[in-house]
C-alpha positions in Angstrom: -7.7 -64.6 -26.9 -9.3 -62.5 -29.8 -12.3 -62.3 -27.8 -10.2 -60.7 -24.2 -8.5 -58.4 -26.8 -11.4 -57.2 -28.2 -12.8 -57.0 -25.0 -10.2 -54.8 -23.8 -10.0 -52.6 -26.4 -13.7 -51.9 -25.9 -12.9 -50.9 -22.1 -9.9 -48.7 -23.2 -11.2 -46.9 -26.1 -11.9 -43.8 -23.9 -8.4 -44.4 -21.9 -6.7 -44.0 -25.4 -9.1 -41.2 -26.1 -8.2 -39.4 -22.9 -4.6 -40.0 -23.8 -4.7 -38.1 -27.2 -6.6 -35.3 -25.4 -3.2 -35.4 -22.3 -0.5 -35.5 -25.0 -2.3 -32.2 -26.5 -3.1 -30.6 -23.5 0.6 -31.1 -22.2 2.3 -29.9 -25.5 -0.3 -26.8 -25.6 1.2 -26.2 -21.6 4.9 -27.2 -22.2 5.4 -25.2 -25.0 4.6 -21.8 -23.0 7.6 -20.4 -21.4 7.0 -21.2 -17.8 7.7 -18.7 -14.7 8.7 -19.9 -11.4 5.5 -19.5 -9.4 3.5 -21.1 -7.0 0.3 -21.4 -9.3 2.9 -23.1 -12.5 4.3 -25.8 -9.9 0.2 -26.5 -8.3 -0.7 -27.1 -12.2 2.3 -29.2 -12.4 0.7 -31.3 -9.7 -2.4 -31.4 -11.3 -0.9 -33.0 -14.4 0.9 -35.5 -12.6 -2.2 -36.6 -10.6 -3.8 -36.8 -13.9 -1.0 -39.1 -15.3 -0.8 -40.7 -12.5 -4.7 -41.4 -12.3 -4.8 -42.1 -16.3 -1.5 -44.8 -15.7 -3.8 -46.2 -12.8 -6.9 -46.4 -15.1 -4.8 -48.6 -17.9 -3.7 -50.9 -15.0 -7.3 -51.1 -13.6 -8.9 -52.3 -16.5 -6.1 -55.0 -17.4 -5.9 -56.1 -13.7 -9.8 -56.6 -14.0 -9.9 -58.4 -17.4 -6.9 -60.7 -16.6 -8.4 -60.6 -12.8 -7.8 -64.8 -12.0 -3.7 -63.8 -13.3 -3.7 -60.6 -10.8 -3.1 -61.3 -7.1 -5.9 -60.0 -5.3 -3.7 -57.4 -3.0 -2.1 -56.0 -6.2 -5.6 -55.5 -8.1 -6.3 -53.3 -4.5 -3.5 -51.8 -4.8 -3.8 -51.1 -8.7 -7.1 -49.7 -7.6 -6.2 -47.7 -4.2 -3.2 -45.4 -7.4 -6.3 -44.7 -9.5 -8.7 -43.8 -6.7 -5.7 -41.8 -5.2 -4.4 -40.0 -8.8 -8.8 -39.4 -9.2 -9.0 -37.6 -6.1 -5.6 -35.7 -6.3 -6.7 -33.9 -9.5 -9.6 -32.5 -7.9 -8.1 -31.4 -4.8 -5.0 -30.0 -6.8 -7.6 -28.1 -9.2 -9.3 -26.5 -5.9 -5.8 -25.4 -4.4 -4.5 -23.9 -7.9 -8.0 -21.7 -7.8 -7.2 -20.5 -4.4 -3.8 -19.6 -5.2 -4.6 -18.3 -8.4 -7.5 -16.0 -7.3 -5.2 -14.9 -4.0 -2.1 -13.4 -5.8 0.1 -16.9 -5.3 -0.8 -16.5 -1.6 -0.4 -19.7 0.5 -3.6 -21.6 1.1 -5.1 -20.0 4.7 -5.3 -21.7 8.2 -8.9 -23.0 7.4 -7.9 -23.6 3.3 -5.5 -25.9 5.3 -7.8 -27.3 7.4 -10.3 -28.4 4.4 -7.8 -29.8 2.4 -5.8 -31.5 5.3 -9.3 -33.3 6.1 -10.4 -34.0 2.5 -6.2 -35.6 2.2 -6.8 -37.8 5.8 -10.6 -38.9 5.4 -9.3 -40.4 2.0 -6.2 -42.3 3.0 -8.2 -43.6 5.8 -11.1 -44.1 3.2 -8.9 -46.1 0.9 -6.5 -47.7 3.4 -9.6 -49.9 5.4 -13.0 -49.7 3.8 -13.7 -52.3 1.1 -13.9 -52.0 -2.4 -15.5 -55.3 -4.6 -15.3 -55.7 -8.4 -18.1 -56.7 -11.2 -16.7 -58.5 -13.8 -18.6 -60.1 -16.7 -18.4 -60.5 -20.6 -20.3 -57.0 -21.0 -19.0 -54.7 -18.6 -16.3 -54.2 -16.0 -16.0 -52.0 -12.5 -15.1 -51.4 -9.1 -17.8 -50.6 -6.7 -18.4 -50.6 -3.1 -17.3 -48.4 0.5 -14.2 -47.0 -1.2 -15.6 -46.3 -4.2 -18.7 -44.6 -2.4 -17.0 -42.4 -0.2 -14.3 -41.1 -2.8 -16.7 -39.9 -5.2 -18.7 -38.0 -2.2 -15.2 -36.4 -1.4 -15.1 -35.6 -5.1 -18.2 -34.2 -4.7 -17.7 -32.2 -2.1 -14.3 -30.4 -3.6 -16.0 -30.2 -6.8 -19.3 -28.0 -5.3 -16.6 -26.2 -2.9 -14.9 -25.4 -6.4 -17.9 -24.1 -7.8 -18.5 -22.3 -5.1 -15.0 -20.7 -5.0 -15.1 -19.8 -8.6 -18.3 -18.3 -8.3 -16.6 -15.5 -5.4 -13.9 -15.7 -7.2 -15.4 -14.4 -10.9 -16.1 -10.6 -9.4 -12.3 -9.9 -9.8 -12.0 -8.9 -13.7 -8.6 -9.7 -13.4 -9.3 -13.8 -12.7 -12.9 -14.1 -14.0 -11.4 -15.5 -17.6 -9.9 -18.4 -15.4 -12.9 -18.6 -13.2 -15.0 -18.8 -16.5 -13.4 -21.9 -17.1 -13.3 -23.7 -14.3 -17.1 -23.4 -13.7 -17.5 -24.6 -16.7 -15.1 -28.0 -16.2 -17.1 -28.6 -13.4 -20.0 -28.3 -14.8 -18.8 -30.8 -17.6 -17.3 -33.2 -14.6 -21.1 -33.4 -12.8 -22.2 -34.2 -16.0 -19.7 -36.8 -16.4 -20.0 -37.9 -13.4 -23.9 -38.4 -13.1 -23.7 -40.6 -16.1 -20.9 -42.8 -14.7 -22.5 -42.9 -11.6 -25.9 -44.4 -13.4 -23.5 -46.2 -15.9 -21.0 -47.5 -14.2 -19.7 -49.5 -17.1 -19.2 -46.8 -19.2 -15.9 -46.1 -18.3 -15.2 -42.9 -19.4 -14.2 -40.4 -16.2 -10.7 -40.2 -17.9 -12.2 -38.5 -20.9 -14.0 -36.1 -18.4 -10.7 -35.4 -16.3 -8.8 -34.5 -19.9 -11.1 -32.5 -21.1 -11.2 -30.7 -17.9 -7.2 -30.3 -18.1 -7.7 -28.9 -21.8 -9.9 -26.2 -20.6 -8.1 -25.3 -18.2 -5.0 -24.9 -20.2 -7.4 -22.8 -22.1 -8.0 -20.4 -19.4 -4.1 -20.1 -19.0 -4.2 -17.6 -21.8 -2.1 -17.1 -24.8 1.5 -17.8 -23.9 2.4 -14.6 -25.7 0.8 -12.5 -22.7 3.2 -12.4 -20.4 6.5 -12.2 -22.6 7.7 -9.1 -24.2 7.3 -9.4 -28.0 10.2 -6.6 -28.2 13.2 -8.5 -26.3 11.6 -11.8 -25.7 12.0 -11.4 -21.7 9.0 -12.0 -19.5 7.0 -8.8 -19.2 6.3 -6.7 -16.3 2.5 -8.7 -15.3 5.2 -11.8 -15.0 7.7 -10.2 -12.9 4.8 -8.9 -11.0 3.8 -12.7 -10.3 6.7 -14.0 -9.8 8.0 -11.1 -6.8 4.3 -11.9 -5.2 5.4 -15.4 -5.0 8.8 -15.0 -3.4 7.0 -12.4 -1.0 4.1 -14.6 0.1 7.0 -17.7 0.7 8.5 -14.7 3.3 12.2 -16.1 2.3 15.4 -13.8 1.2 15.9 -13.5 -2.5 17.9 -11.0 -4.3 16.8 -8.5 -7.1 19.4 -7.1 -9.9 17.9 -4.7 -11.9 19.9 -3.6 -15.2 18.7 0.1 -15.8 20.3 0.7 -19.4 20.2 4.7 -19.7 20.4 5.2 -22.7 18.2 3.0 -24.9 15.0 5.2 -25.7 18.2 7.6 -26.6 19.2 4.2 -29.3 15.8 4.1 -30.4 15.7 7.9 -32.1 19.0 7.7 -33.3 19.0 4.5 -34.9 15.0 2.9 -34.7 13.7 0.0 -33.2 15.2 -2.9 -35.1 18.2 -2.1 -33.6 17.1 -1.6 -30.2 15.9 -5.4 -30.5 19.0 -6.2 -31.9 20.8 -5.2 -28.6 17.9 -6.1 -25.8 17.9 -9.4 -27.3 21.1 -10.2 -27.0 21.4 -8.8 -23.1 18.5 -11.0 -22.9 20.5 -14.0 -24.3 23.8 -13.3 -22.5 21.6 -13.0 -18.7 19.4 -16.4 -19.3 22.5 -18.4 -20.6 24.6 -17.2 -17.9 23.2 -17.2 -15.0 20.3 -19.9 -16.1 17.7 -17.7 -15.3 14.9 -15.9 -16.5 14.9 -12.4 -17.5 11.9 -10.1 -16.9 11.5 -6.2 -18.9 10.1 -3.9 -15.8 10.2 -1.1 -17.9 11.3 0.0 -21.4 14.9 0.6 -20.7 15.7 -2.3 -17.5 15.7 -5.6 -17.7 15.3 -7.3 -14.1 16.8 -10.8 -12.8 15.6 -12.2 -9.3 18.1 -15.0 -7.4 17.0 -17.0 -4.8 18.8 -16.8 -1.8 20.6 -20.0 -3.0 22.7 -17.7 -4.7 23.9 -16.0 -2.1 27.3 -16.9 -2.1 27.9 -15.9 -5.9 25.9 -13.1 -5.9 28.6 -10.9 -6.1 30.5 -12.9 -8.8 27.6 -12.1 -10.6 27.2 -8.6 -10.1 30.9 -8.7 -11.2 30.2 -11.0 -14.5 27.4 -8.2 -15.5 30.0 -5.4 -15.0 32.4 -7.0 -17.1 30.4 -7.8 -20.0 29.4 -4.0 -20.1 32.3 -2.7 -20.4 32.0 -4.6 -23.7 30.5 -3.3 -26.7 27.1 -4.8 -27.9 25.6 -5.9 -31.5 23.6 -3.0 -32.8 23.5 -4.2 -36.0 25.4 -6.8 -38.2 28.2 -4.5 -38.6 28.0 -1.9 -35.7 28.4 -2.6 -32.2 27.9 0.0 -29.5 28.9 0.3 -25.9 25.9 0.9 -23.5 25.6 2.7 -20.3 24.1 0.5 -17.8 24.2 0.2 -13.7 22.7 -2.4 -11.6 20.1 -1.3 -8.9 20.6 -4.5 -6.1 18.2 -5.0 -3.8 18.1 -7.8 -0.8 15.0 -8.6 0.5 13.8 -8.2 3.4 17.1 -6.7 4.5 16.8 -3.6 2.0 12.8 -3.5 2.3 11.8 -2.1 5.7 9.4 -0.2 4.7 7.3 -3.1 3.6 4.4 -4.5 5.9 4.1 -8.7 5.5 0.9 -9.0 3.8 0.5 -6.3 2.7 -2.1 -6.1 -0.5 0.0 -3.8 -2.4 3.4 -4.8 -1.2 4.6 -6.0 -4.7 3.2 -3.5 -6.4 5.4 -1.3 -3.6 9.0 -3.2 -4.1 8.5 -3.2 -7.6 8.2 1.0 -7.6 11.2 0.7 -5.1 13.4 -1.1 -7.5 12.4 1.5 -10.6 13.3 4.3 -8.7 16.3 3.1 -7.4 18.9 4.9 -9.2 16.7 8.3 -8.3 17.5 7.7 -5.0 20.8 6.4 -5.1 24.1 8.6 -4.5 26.5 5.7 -5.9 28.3 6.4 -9.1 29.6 2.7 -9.4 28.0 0.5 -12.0 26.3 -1.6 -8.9 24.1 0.5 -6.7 23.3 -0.9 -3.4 20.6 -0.1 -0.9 21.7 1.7 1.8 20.7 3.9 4.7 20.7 7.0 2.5 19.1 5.6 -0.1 16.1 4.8 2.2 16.0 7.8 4.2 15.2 9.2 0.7 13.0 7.1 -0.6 11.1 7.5 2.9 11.5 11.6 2.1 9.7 10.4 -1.4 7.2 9.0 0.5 6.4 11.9 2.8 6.3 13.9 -0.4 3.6 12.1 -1.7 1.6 12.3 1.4 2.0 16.2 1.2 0.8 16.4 -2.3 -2.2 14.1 -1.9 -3.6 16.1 1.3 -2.5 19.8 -0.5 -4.3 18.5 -3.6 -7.5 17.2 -1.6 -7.2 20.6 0.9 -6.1 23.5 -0.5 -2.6 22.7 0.5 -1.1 24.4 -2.5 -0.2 27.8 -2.9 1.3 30.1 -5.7 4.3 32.5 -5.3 4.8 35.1 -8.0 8.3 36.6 -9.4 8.0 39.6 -11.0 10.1 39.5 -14.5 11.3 43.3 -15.8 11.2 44.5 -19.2 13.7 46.6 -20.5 11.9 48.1 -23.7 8.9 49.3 -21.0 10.8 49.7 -17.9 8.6 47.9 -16.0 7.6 44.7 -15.0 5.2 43.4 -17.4 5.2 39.8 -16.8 5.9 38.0 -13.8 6.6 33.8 -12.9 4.2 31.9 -11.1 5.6 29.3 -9.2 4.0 26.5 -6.8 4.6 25.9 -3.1 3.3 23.4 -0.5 1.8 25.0 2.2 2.5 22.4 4.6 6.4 23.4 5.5 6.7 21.9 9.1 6.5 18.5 8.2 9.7 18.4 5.5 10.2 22.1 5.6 10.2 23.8 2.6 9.9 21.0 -0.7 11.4 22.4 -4.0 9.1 22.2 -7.0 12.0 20.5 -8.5 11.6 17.7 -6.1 7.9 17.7 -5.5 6.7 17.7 -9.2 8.5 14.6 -10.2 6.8 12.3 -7.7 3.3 14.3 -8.9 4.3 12.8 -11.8 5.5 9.0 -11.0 1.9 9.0 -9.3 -0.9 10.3 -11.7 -1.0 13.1 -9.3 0.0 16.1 -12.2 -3.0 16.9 -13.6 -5.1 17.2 -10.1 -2.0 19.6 -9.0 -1.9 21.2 -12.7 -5.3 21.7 -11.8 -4.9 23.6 -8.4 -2.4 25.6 -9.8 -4.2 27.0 -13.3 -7.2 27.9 -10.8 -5.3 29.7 -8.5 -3.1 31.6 -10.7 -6.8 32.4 -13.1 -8.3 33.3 -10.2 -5.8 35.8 -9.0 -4.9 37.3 -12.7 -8.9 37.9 -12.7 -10.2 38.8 -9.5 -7.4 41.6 -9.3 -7.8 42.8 -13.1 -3.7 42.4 -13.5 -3.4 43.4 -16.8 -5.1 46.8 -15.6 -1.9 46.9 -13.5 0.4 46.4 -16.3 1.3 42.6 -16.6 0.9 41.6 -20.0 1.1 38.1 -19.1 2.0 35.2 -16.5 4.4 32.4 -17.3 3.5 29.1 -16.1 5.7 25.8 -16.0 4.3 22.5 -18.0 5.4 19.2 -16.6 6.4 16.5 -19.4 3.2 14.7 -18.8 1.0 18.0 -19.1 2.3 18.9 -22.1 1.7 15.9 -24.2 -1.7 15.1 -22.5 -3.8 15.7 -25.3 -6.7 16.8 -22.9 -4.7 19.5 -21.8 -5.8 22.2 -24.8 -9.1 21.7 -23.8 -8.8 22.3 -20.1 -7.3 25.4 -20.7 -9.9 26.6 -23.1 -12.4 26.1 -20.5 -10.2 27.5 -17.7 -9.4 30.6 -20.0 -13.3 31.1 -20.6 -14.6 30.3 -16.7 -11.9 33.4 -15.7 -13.0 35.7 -18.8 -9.5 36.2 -19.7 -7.9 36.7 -22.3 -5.6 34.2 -24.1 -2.6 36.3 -24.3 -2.4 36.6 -20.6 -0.8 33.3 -20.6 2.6 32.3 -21.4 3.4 28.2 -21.0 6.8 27.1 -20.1 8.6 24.3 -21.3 11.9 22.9 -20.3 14.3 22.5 -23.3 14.6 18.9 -22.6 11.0 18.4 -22.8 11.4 20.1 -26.0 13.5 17.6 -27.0 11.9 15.0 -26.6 8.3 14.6 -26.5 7.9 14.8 -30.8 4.3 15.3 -32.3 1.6 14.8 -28.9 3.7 18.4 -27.8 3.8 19.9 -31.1 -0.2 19.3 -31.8 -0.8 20.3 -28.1 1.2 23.8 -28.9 -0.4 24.3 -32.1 -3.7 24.0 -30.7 -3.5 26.6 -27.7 -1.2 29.1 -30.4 -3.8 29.3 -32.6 -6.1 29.9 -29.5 -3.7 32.7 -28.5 -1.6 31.3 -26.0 2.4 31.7 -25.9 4.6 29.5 -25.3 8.7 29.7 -23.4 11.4 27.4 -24.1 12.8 27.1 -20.2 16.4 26.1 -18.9 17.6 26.7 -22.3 21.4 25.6 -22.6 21.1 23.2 -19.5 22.0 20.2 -20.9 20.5 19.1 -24.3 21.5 22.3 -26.2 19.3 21.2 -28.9 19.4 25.0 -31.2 17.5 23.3 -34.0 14.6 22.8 -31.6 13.7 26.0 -31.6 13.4 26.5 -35.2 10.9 23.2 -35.4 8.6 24.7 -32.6 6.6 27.9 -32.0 8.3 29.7 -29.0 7.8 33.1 -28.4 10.1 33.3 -25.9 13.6 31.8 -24.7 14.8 31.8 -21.2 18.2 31.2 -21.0 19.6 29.4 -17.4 21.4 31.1 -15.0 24.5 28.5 -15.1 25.3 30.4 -18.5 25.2 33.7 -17.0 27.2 33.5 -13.9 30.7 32.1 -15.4 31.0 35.6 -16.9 30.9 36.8 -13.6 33.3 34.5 -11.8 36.7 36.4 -11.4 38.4 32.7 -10.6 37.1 31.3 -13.5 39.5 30.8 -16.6 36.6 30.5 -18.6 34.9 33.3 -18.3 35.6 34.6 -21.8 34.6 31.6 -23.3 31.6 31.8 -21.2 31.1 35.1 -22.6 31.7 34.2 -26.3 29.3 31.4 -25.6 26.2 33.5 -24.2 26.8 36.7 -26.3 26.3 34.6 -30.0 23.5 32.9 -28.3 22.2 36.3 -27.5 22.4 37.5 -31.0 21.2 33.9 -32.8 17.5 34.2 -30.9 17.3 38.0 -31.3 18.1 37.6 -35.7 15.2 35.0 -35.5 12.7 37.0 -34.2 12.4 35.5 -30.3 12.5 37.3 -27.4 14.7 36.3 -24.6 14.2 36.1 -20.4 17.8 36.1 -18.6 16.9 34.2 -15.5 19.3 34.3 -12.1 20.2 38.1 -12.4 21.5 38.8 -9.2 23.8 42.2 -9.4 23.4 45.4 -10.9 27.1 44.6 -12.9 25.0 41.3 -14.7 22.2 44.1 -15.2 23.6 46.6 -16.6 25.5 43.9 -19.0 22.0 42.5 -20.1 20.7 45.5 -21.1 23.7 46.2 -23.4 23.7 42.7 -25.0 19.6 43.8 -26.0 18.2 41.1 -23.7 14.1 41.9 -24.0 13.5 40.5 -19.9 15.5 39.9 -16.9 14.4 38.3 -13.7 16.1 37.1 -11.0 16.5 38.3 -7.3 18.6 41.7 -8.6 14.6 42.6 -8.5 12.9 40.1 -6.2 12.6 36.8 -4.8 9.3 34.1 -5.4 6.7 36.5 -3.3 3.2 35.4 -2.0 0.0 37.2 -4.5 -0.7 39.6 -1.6 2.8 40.5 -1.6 2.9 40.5 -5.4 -0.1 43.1 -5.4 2.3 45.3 -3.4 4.8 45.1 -5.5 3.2 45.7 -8.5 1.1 48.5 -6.9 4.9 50.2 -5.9 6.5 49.8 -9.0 3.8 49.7 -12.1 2.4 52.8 -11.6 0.8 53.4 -15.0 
């Protein structure tokens, strides 16, 4: 009896070894937070098929030593689970490197088609061929047909893995992973050479674990794909998991929470308390609903439901609604309510637009859902997709098209509107303002439409571009300042203005053109003011002390933000029309307070020093008013509308006679 228990022991020394190697390689996987996918559940399988063949393996080697106590069906048997668990690993590790290196798409017709063979030739294989034991006081094994035939099949998946990897590794994005597995299956031929000449060494479950640790390796640090700031799943997860549900082609439902007013949260009262409150919207979503909670982008949090749901859905929706009309935990003794609204989305009902199999379809929904609430009318806390809300999102679309050929073409134009000075009595500066060309696709596209969808995609600085040539060009090649414009004003998106490449373009725009510095006056909204901090302030102080001037546009619009002019260099404040026209609104109650209001703002820029641009003068009466408040510029179509540069020339050449 000592002897059989020694003897065992010697045949299940690696077994136990493989099992210490399993229990770590399944805590190192279990302890990652886990997103629904098809890859996670074909990794599942392939730990199963390992337990299953590791199980098998135990119950081999007993049912060989004890081999006169086993009935000779069950020690076939015993054997047919390990061969079966043996082979399923390999075949689950070549699916999980198709899927992986695919973006979760299902396995092709002729991925099919190889597997489905490999899967029939080895039930057949194991179900009627013959399989014979060796048994003695040294060694024990199985040998024979079976045995044969398996390990070519093994062989065969393992060199197709290879080869698979090998394509696979020229994607950046999937060569870690590829890495990996060329490397496991480089260790397995190794392995499996030696127990091929060894067969008594009966180690291939120390080769298969070691295998699985690597692999688990190549899964990356859990840490990735979670959002160290809320503790959701980050956007490369979400990512994953919407490519999944497309590539299954079955309804699921996507509720995105777009919370308005956290980056708002995050300058009033910093970022520990803007954790404070994501993590516990975070918390109250997952222990709710029981699902998991993805961050698309700094201020939305995004839940998917599987069609499953469909008939609470709406309860749901109803439960988030409620609890937001609550106040949340911005601190241990403040709590805050939060303006939120959902942007639902049903797929495929809401998602014409996308083409099955598409490439870039994910990547498309995903931008969908984001802008959302840009193209939704609704006011209610759940916005729904409807035909309005695609019609524009399809007008979004066109846009883009527009901009791409204008960009690539010469499909951009500049219009010109000439702003009067009241100290000269003429017009010494003038607007320049960018058109598409293209007007009989869409008709005429406002800047203010246009210029936001330039910037959602990377498309400002080629159009920024376009437009600082133009406008150069056309200051220079007419000699405008020899015709009395002391400068042009030109209108800085958000992302232009903290793009700390932009000084340097303009330097070497300024010096290609041979003009001056002063000729140029930069306009920037007042919200943008507000709220792009130190990349806008370095960006200003670099093209000031270059010689360049900069406008504070739209001033009074919304953010009101007086102190904001004080902190940055503007030479010059253009206040909006909306505070101008209530003064001249006989129905309007208002209209002294409206006056009050735009007379001391009047006064506070002219004691500091600024100079001030009325815009939307439209009537001699809101003229003649301007010039007695001590306004320095007025422009507005009182003097003229946006004109093309030929009709700008004519303008100028009419009324700046020097």
């Amino acid at each position: 009896m000592e002897f059989l228990n020694s003897f065992i022991f010697n045949h299940l020394r690696f077994q136990i070894a493989a099992t210490v190697v399993m229990i770590v390689v399944d805590a190192l996987y279990f302890s990652r937070p886990q997103i629904k996918i098809l890859s996670t559940r074909i990794f599942n399988c392939i730990l199963i098929s390992a337990a299953v063949y590791l199980l098998f393996d135990y119950a081999t080697v007993f049912s060989l030593v004890y081999y006169e106590y086993f009935p000779e069906k069950l020690v076939r048997l015993l054997h047919q689970g390990f061969i079966l668990g043996f082979e399923g690993t390999f075949l689950f590790i070549y699916i999980f490197l198709d899927v992986i290196t695919h973006n979760q798409q299902r396995l092709s017709f002729f991925e099919k088609l190889f597997v489905s063979f490999i899967i029939i030739i080895s039930v057949g294989v194991i179900s009627f061929t013959d399989i014979q034991y060796y048994i003695s006081k040294d060694a024990i094994y199985s040998y024979g047909s079976m045995v044969n035939i398996v390990y070519l099949l093994i062989t065969i998946l393992t060199f197709s893995t290879i080869v698979k990897a090998i394509i696979a590794s020229r994607n950046v994005e999937t060569r870690r992973i590829t890495s990996y597995v060329l490397f496991s299956m480089g260790l397995w031929i190794v392995f499996g050479l030696t127990q091929l000449f060894l067969p008594q060494i009966l180690f291939s479950s120390v080769s298969i674990s070691t295998m699985l640790l690597l692999l688990v390796i190549s899964l990356g640090n859990p840490s990735e794909r979670v959002d160290k700031e809320s503790g959701a799943f980050n956007y490369e997860a979400l990512r994953l998991v919407v490519s999944d549900k497309l590539n299954k082609d079955k309804p699921f439902y996507i509720v995105n929470i777009d919370m308005e007013e956290i980056s708002k949260l995050r300058k009033q009262f910093g970022d520990q308390a803007v954790i404070m409150v994501l993590t516990e919207i975070r918390t109250f979503i997952t222990k709710q609903f029981a699902q998991n909670v993805y961050k698309i982008n700094n201020h939305s949090f995004t839940v998917i439901f599987d069609e499953s749901c469909k008939d609470k859905i709406d309860l749901y929706l109803q439960v988030l609604d409620d609890r937001f009309r609550e106040k949340w935990s911005l601190n241990d003794t403040t709590k805050i309510h939060i303006n939120a609204h959902i942007d639902f989305v049903r797929y495929p009902q809401d998602t014409p637009f996308l083409k099955k199999g598409a490439y870039n379809s994910t990547v498309q929904l995903l931008e969908f859902v984001e802008l959302c609430h840009t193209y939704s009318e609704e006011a209610d806390f759940v916005h729904r997709v409807d035909a309005k809300l695609l019609q524009k999102r399809d007008r979004q679309d066109l846009i883009l098209k527009l901009l791409q050929n204008a960009i690539k073409s010469d499909g951009v134009e500049m219009y010109y509107q000439p702003i009067y000075s009241i100290a000269e009595k003429r017009f010494s500066n003038c607007e320049a303002l960018v058109r598409l060309k293209d007007v009989t696709t869409l008709g005429f596209v406002s800047p203010e439409e246009f210029i936001p969808v330039a910037e959602r995609n990377f498309l400002i600085m080629p159009l920024s571009n376009c437009i600082f040539e133009q406008v150069f060009a056309f200051v220079a090649k007419n000699e405008l300042e020899k015709k009395g414009l002391k400068h042009v004003e030109v209108n800085l998106s958000a992302i232009e203005s903290v793009d700390l490449t932009f000084p340097s373009l303009m330097k070497e725009l300024l010096e290609k053109y041979k003009l001056s510095p002063s000729m140029v006056n930069l306009e920037i909204t007042e919200s943008i003011a507000v709220s792009s901090g130190r990349k806008l302030k370095r960006n200003m102080d670099d093209l000031i002390n270059h010689g360049c001037t900069f406008s504070m546009d739209d001033f009074g619009t919304g953010y009101s933000n007086l102190s904001q002019i004080t902190r940055a260099d503007f030479s010059i404040i253009k206040i909006d029309k909306s505070l101008l026209w209530p003064i001249f609104e006989k129905k309007n109650p208002n209209r002294t307070n409206a006056k009050i209001l735009l007379e001391s703002m009047v006064s506070m820029i002219l004691q500091m020093g600024l100079k001030i641009v009325v815009e939307g003068v439209e009537t001699k009466e809101q003229f003649d008013y301007l010039v007695g408040l001590g306004v320095t510029y007025i422009q507005g179509y009182y003097f003229s509308k946006p004109i093309d540069s030929q009709e700008y020339l004519r303008f100028l050449e009419k009324y700046n006679r020097l």
